[in-house]
N, C-alpha and C positions, 0 to 999 in steps of 0.2 A: 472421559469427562470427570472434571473433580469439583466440588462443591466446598467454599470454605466463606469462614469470615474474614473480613479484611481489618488487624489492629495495627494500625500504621506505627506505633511503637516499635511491632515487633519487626517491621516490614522496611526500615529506613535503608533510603539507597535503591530499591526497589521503584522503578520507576512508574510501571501500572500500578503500584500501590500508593502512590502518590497523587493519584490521579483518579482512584476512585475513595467516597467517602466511607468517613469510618465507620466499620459495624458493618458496610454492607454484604448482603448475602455474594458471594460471586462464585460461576460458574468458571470453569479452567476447562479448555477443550485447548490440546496439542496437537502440535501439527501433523503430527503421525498417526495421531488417529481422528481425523476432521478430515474430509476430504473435500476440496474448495471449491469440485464443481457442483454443488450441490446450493451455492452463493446464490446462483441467477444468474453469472456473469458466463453468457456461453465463447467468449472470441478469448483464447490469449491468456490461459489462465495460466500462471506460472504454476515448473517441478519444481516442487520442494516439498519438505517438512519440517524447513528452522522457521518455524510461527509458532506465538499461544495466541488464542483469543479466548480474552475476558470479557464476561457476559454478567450482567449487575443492573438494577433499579435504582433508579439516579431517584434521588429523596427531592433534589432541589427543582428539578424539572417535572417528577413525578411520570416519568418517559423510560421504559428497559435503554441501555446503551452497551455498546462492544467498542472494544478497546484492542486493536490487532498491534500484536506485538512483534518485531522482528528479531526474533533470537539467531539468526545466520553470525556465525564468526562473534558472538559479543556483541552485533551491531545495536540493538536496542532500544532501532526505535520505534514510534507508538503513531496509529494511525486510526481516525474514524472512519474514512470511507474504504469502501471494496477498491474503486479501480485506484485512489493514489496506492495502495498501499502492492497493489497488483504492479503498478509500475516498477516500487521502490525491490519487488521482488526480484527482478527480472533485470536489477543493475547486481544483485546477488547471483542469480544463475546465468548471466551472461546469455540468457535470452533475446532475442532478436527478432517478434515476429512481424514487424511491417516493415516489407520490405518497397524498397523503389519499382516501379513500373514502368520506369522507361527504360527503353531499348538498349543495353549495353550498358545500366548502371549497376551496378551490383548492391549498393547500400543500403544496410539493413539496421532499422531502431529499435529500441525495447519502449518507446510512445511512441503513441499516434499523431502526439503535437511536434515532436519533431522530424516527421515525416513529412508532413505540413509544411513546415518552414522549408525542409528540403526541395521539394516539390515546385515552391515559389523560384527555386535559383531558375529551373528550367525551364520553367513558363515567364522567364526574367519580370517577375511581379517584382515591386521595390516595396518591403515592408514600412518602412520608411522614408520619410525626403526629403532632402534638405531645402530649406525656402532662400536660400542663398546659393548655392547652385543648382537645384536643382534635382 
């Protein structure tokens, strides 16, 4: 855990620095040493350690906020919640944990919502209908 100010001057290009205001106090907790089950989130927590999570009091809200950063490969990007950014991990680690249920499918998603959709093929639900045929 590291503790700094944030001076966007010095910080350009820097995308969580961009994105919190200036002067604020901000914590720096790295992936390597943050361990994510400790979030809340007990189903499906992505392996890894390419994240920072920035932690800072929002002056304009008057509310703490975090700021989950994806540093996999350079990827870079910035997310506020646990489970989008749980998803966006898991197109990083090639994880896979909702898998299909029926009988002989093999198909496995890294979300729950397109497991969803999948599921609709075999209970043939039509997400949509055309009012012209149909």
């Amino acid at each position: 855990m590291t503790r700094f100010n944030v001076n966007l001057a010095e910080q350009s290009g820097s995308e969580p620095a961009e994105m919190i205001e200036q002067e604020s106090l901000v914590i720096l907790h790295e992936g390597h040493s943050f361990d994510l089950n400790k979030v809340g989130i007990k189903k499906h927590v992505p392996n890894t350690s390419s994240f920072n999570i920035y932690e800072f009091f929002c002056v304009t809200s008057k509310k703490p906020q975090k700021l989950l950063h994806c540093s996999f490969n350079e990827c870079g990007k910035i997310f506020r919640k646990w489970h989008n950014f749980f998803d966006h991990l898991r197109i990083h680690t090639n994880e896979r944990p909702y898998c299909c249920h029926y009988e002989g499918c093999e198909y496995k998603f890294n979300q729950k919502a397109n497991l969803n959709k999948h599921i609709e093929i075999h209970e043939g639900r039509k997400r949509f209908t055309c009012s012209q045929c149909s």
